[in-house]
TILOMI-50657 format. One record per residue (C-alpha): residue number from 0; residue in three letters; x, y, z. Coordinates in Angstrom, 1 decimal, padded with zeros to 4 digits. Layout:
N
{site NUM "ALA" {X Y Z}}
...
***
This chain:
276
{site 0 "UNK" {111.7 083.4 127.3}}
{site 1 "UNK" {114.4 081.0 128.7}}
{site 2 "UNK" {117.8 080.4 128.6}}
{site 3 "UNK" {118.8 077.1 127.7}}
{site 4 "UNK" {120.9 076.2 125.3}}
{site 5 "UNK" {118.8 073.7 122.8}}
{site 6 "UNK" {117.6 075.9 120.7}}
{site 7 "UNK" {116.4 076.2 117.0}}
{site 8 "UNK" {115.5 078.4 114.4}}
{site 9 "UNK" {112.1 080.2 115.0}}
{site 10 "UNK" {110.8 078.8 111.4}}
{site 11 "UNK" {111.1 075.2 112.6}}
{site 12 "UNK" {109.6 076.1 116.2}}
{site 13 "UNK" {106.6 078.3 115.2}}
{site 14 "UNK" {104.1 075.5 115.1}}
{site 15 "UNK" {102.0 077.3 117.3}}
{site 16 "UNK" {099.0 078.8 115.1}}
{site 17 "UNK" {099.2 082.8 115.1}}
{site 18 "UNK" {095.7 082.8 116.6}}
{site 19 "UNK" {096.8 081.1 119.6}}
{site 20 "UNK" {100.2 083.0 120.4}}
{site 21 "UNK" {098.4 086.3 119.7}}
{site 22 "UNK" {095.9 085.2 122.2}}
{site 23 "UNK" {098.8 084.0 124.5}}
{site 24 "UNK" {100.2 087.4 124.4}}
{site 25 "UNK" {097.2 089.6 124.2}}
{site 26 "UNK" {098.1 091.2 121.0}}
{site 27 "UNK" {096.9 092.0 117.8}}
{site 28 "UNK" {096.9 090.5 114.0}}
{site 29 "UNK" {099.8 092.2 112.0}}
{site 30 "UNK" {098.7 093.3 108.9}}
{site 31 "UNK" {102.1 095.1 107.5}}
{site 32 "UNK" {104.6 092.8 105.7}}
{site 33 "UNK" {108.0 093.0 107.8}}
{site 34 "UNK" {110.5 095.7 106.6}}
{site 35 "UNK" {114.1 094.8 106.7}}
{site 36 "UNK" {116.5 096.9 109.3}}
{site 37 "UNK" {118.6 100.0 107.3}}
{site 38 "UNK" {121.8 099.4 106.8}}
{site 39 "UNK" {122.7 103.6 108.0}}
{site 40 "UNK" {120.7 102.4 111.2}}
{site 41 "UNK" {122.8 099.3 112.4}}
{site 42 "UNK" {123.3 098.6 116.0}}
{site 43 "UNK" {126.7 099.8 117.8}}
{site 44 "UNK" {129.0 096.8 118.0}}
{site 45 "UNK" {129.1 094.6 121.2}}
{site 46 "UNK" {131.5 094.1 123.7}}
{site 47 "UNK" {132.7 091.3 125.4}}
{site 48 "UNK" {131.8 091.4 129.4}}
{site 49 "UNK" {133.4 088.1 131.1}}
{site 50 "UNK" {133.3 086.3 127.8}}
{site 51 "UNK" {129.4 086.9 127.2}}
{site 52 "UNK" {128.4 089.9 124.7}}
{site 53 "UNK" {126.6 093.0 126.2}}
{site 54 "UNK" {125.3 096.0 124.5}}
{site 55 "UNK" {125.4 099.8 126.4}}
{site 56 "UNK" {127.8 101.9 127.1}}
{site 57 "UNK" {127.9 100.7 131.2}}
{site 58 "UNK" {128.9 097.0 129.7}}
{site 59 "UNK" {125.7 095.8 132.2}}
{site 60 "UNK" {123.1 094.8 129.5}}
{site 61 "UNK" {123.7 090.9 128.0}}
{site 62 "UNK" {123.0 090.5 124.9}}
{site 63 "UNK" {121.1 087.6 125.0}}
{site 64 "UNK" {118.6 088.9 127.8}}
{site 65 "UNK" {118.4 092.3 125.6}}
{site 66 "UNK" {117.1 090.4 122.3}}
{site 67 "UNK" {114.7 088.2 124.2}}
{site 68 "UNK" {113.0 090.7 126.0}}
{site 69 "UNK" {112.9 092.8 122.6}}
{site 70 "UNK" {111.2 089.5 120.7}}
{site 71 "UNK" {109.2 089.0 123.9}}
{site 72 "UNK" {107.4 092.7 123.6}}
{site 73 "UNK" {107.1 092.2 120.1}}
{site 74 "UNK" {105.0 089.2 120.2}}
{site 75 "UNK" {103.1 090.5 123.2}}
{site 76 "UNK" {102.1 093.6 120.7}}
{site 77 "UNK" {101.1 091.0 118.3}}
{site 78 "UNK" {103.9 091.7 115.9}}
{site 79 "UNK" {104.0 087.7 115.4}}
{site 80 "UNK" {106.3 087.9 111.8}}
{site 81 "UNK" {108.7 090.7 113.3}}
{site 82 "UNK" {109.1 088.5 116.5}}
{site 83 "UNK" {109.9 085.7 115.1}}
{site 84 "UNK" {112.2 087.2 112.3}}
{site 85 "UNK" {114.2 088.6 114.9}}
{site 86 "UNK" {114.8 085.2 116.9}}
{site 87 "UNK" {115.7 084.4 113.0}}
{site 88 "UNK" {118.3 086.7 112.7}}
{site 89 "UNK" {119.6 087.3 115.9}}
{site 90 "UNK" {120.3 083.6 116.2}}
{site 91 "UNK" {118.6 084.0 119.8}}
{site 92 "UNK" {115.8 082.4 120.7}}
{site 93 "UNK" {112.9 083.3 122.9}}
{site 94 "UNK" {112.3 079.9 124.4}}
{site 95 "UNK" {114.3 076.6 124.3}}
{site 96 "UNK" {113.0 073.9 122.0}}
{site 97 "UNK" {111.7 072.2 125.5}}
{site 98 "UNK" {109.8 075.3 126.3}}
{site 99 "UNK" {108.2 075.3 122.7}}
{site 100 "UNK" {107.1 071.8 123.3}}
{site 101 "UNK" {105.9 072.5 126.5}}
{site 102 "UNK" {103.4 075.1 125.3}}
{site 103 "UNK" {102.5 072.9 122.2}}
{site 104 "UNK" {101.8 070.1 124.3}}
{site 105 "UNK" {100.0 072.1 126.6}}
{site 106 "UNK" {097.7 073.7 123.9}}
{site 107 "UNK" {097.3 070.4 122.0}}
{site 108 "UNK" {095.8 068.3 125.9}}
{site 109 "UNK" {098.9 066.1 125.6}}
{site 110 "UNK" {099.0 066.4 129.4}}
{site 111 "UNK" {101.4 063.3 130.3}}
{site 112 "UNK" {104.0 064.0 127.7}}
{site 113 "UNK" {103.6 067.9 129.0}}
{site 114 "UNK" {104.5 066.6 132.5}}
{site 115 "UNK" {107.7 064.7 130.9}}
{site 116 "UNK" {108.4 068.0 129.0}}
{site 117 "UNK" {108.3 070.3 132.1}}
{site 118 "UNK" {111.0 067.7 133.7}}
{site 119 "UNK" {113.4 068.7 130.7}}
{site 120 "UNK" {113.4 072.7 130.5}}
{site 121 "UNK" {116.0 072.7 133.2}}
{site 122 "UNK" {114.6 073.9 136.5}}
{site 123 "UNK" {116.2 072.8 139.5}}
{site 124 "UNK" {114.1 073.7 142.1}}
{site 125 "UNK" {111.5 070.8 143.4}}
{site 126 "UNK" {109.0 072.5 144.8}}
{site 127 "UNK" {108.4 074.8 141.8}}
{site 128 "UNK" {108.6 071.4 139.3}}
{site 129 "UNK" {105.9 070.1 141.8}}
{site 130 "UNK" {103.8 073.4 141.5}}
{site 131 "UNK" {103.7 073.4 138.2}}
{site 132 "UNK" {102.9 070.0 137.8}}
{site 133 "UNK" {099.8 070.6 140.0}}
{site 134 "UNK" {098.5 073.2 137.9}}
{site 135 "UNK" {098.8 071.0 134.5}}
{site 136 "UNK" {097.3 067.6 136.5}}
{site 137 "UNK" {094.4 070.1 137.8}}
{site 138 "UNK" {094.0 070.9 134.1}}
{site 139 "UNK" {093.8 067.9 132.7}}
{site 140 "UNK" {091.4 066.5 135.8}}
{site 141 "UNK" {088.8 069.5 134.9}}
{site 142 "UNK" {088.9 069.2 131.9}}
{site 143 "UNK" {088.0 064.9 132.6}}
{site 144 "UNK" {085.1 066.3 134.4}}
{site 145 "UNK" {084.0 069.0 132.0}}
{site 146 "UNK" {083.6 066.0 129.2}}
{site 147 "UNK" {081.9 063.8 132.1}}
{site 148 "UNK" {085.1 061.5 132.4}}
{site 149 "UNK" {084.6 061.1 135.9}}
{site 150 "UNK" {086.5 057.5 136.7}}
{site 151 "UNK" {089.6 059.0 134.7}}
{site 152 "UNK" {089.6 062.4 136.5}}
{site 153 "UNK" {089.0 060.7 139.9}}
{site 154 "UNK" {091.9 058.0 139.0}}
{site 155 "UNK" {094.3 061.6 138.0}}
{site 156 "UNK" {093.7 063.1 141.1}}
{site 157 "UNK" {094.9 059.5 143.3}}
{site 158 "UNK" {097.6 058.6 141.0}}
{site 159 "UNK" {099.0 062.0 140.0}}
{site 160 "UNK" {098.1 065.0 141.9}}
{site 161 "UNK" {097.9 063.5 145.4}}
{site 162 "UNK" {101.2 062.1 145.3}}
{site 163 "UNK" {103.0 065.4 144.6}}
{site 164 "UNK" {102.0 066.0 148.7}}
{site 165 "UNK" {101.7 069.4 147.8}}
{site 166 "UNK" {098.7 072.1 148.3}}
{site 167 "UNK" {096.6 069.6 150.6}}
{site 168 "UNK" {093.5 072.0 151.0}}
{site 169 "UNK" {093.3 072.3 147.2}}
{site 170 "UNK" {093.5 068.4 146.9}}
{site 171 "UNK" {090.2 068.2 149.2}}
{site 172 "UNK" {088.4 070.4 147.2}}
{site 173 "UNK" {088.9 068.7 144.0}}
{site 174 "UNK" {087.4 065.5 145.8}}
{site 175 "UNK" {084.7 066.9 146.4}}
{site 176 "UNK" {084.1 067.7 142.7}}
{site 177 "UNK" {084.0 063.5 142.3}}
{site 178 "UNK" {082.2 062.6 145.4}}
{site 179 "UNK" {079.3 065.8 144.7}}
{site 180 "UNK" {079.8 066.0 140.8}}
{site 181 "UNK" {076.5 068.7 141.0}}
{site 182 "UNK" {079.3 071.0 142.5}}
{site 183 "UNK" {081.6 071.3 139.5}}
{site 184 "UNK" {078.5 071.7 137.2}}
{site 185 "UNK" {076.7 074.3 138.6}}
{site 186 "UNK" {076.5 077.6 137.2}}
{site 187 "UNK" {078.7 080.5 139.0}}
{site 188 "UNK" {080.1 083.6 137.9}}
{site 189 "UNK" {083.3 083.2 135.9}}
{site 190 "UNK" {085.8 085.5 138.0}}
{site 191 "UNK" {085.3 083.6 140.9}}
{site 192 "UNK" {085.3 079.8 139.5}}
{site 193 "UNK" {088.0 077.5 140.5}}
{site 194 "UNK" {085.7 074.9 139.6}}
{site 195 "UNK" {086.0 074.6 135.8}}
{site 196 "UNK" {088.9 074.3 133.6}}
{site 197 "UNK" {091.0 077.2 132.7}}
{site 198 "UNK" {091.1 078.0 128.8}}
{site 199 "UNK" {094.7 076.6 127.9}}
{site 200 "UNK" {096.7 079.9 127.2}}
{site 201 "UNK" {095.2 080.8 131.2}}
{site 202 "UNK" {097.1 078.1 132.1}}
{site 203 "UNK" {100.2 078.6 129.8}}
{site 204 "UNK" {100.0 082.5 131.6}}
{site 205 "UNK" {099.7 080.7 134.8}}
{site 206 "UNK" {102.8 078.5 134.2}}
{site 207 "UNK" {105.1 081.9 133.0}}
{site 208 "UNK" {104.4 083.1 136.3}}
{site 209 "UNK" {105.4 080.0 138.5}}
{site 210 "UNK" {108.8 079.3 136.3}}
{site 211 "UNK" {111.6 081.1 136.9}}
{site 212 "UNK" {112.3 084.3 134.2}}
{site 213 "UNK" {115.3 082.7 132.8}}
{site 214 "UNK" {113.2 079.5 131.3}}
{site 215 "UNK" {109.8 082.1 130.6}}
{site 216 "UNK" {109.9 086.1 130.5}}
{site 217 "UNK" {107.4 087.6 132.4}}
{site 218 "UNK" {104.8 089.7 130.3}}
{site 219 "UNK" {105.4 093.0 130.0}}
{site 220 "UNK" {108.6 092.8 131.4}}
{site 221 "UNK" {110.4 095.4 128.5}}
{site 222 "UNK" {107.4 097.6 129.9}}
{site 223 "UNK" {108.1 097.4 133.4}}
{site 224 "UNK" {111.7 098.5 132.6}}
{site 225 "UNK" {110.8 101.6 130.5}}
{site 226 "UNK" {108.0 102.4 133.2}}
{site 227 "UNK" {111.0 101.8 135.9}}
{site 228 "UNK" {112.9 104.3 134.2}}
{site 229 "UNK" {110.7 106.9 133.6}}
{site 230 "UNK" {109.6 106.9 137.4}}
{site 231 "UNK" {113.3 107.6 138.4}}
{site 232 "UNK" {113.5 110.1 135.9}}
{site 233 "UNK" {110.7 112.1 137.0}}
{site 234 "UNK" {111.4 111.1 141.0}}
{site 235 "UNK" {115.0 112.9 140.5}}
{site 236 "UNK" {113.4 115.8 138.7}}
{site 237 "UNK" {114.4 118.5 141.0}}
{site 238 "UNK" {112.1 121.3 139.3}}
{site 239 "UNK" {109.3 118.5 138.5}}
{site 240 "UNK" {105.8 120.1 137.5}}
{site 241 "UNK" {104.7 118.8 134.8}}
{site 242 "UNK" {102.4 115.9 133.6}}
{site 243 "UNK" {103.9 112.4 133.4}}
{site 244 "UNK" {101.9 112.3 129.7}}
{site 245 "UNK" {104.3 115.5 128.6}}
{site 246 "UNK" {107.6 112.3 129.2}}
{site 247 "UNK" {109.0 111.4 126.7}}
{site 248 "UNK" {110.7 108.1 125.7}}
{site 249 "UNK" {113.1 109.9 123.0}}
{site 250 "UNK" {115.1 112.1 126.2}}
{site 251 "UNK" {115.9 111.8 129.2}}
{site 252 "UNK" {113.1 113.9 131.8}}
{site 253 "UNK" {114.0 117.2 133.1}}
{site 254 "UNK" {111.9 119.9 134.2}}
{site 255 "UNK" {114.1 123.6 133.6}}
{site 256 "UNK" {113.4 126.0 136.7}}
{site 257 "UNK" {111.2 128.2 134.7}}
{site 258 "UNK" {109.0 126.4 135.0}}
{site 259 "UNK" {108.3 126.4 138.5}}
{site 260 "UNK" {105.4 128.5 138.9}}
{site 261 "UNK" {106.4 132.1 140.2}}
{site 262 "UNK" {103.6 134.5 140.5}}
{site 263 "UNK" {100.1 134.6 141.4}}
{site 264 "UNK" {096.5 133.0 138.8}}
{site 265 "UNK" {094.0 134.0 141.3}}
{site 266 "UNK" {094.3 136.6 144.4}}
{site 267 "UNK" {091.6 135.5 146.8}}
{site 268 "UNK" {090.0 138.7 149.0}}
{site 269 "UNK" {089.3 138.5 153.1}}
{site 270 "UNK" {086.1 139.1 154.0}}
{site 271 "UNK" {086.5 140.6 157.5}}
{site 272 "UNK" {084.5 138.5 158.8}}
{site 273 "UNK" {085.3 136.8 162.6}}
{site 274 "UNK" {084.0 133.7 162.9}}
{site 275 "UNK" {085.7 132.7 166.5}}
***
């Protein structure tokens, strides 16, 4: 999921238990042992495009973005040992070792070294450090409250979040939460509380869609392409009438002018009737 150079092999970085990045990814427990590629099924070789490697005929797909979106889908399908054995073999990892410890960090409530970490993973853009800061601070001051730490979740939100000067509307609500404590523990329907703390992998999910795509990979992003494709496919179909089910991923979509519908199911009669 990013792009910075630091990286190391997926064995060493995979500290994450399976149960949490199967959660993270909303996948499922693979059962299968991994089968190694076939040698009479090897990739086409690559290209060099402006001194970095691309795969395709058009020369327009990188290489590197290619494997981690590959390894990215593959996790999110909860094919944990084939993901990982293809950051292993490609030499390409998914995230840089700052990302890894980001997430680790994240999952394990080391919230101050997780602030240090998110100043590491190479953003350059202030307002997003600062937005992403406000959602792990927020974190960490629910979850204060949640175990009734309420001097060290009011001394986070003075010290930490305020200080950021960022989402001022969102800063007066969490006071309230320490000057009317009743409020944060009252009961109210989990799709509309912004009252309690997230579960961690929310929050992780949160993060991936604040950061830019280069340091995290949006989910479902290999999806969204194929999806893209397909709609373009069937959008330039000049004979289209069929069911976007009957599309296929293994050629390209086209409707043959046959099928066009050219005579008459049902011939409806006229009564004779005038009803003017």
């Amino acid at each position: 999921m990013g792009g910075v150079g630091d990286d190391e092999p997926a064995s060493k970085r995979m500290k994450l238990s399976s149960e949490e990045l199967r959660h993270l990814s909303n996948g499922s427990t693979l059962e299968e042992p991994i089968v190694g590629p076939s040698r009479d099924l090897m990739a086409r070789p690559l290209h060099s495009e402006g001194g970095e490697e691309v795969v395709g005929s058009k020369g327009i797909i990188k290489k590197v973005e290619f494997v981690r979106i590959i390894a990215k889908a593959l996790y999110s399908l909860g094919y944990i040992k084939s993901g990982a054995h293809l950051e292993e073999e490609s030499g390409i990892a998914l995230h840089s070792s700052n990302v890894n410890l980001l997430m680790r960090q994240i999952l394990e409530e080391d919230w101050d070294e997780s602030v240090v970490t998110l100043h590491n993973i190479g953003l350059t853009d202030e307002m997003t450090i600062k937005s992403a800061c406000f959602l792990i601070l927020e974190q960490k001051f629910f979850e204060f409250l949640d175990k009734e730490k309420v001097m060290d979740a009011l001394k986070t939100l003075r010290t930490e979040i305020s200080p950021l000067c960022i989402n001022h509307s969102r800063v007066r609500e969490l006071s309230l939460f320490i000057v009317s404590p009743s409020r944060f523990f009252s009961v109210q329907s989990p799709k509309q509380d912004t009252s309690r703390p997230r579960p961690r992998t929310k929050l992780l999910e949160e993060l991936q869609k604040l950061l830019p795509p280069t340091v995290m990979i949006p989910e479902r992003r290999l999806e969204h392409l194929v999806e893209q494709a397909l709609v373009l496919q069937r959008d330039a179909c000049m004979f289209h009438n069929s069911l976007d089910k009957e599309m296929s991923l293994y050629a390209d979509h086209h409707c043959a002018r046959d099928q066009i519908p050219s005579y008459a199911l049902q011939v409806g009669f006229y009564s004779g009737y005038n009803f003017l």
